[in-house]
C-alpha angles and dihedrals in degrees: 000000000000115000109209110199123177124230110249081231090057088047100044092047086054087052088044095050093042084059093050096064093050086089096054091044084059100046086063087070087068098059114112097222086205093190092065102028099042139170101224127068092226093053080047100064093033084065097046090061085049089062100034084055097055101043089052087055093039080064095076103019097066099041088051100053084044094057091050093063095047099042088048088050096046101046102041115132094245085065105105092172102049109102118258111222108159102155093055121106106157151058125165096201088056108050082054091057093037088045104036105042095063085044091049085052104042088047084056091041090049098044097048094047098055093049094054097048100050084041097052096032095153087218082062124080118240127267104216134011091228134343109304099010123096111215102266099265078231093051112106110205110237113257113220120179112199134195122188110217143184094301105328141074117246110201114186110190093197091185100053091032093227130113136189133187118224092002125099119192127172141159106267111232092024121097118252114212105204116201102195142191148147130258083203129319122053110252133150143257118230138164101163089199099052113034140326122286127279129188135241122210139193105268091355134118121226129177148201142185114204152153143188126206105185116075104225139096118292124200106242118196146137120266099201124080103246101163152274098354104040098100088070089040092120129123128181115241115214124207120199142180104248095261081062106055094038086061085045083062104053094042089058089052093063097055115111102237134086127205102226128148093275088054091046098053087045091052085042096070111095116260132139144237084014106187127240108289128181132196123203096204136025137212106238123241094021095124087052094055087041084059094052096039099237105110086112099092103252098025117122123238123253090221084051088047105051103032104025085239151066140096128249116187117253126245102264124087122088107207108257124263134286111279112243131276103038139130147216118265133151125185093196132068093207108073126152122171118211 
């Protein structure tokens, strides 16, 4: 017989590596999971259904592997003790408990998730700004129209007649209305703490209704794979109290650059890890025509194309000043104006 005995040194290097991992165990404590501790009521609730989800299934799953172990233990052949019924195969009890648990469950399951799609559609405006608070019958959703581009996020604000590229900033505890599309290749929209994702197509339409209820700065991205560049396809996302971003605003409006249909097909061509750019006017019914793919001068649009018919405003408006009183302000370091 041959006799394998470990050297006190060998035992006492795996003691000390298992300690050493006992700091980075704990640092995990520190992780903000966002998905599940976000900033915005809709991605709330996302993540509710996310937990309600899992505690109906856990129902049946831990019992069942429960069961497995007991059932294994019980029943080993060492077991003496254990009954000996070879000839049963029924048990009416049973088959109820067995049959009308997981119904039970998947009528739950099914219930709840129908609610909460129809409830959290992301077409369909929000119900309330936050638990427990109605959004205000004077308050006008934001309007944000959003391009994906290669590889870079165009956000037009039409109201406000300002546009930035890679820099997201809303009102916090107002509702944001997105109209999105795609310059080329599908991607997708996220923002984790503030809703789930939405994509964005080639001569499509998408929507989403959202809110977020925290000031701070949010990590932006697309979550589909759409080339080369896509690794560096992030963008921040800045909540403000409403004074901020009005002097956000205001600040915007007095950069150089205007987003007219020259600066879009140059911010069309494909390039990566484009820095923060603002532009202080904006030529009107560009998004439109970004919709129908016919910002490039000559192209035909995609509504004319396919119905004979439909308007899409000319190239020649510039959105209208600042309203008075504001002031400068500006929640990013990183600021360029094109």
């Amino acid at each position: 017989m041959i006799m394998h005995i470990m050297h006190p040194q060998t035992r006492n290097g795996k003691w000390r590596r298992a300690l050493a991992t006992l700091p980075l165990i704990a640092a995990l404590g520190g992780c903000d999971m966002v998905v599940m501790n976000p900033a915005g009521d809709v991605a709330r609730q996302q993540a509710d259904l996310i937990l309600w989800s899992t505690g109906l299934m856990l129902l049946i799953i831990i019992p069942v592997m429960a069961l497995t172990v007991i059932f294994a233990w019980r029943y080993r052949a060492s077991n003496k003790d254990s009954d000996y019924a070879p000839d049963w195969d029924h048990s009416t009890a049973l088959e109820l408990v067995i049959w009308s648990a997981p119904l039970l469950i998947i009528i739950a399951l099914g219930a709840l998730t129908w609610v909460a799609t129809h409830t959290l559609d992301p077409y369909r405006e929000v119900g309330r700004i936050a638990a427990g608070k109605p959004v205000p019958a004077d308050q006008k959703p934001l309007d944000v129209e959003v391009v994906s581009l290669d590889w870079k996020w165009l956000f037009i604000y039409p109201e406000q007649g300002v546009a930035t590229v890679n820099e997201l900033v809303v009102p916090v505890d107002r509702q944001v209305r997105f109209r999105l599309t795609s310059s080329d290749v599908m991607n997708t929209f996220y923002v984790p703490a503030m809703a789930g994702m939405i994509y964005t197509m080639a001569g499509m339409e998408t929507k989403l209704h959202a809110v977020l209820n925290k000031p701070g700065n949010y990590a932006g991205m697309s979550a589909n794979y759409s080339g080369a560049g896509f690794s560096g396809m992030h963008f921040r996302t800045h909540a403000l109290d409403e004074a901020g971003f009005a002097r956000w605003v205001a600040s915007t409006k007095a950069a150089a650059g205007k987003l007219d249909t020259a600066t879009y097909l140059k911010l069309e061509q494909p390039s990566e890890r484009v820095p923060v750019m603002h532009f202080g006017s904006i030529e009107r019914g560009l998004f439109d025509r970004a919709v129908n793919q016919c910002v490039r001068p000559g192209a035909p649009c995609m509504s004319e194309s396919m119905h004979g018919h439909g308007h899409i405003p000319a190239p020649a408006a510039t959105a209208a000043p600042a309203a008075a009183g504001q002031h400068p302000h500006h929640p990013s370091t990183s600021s360029t104006g094109a």
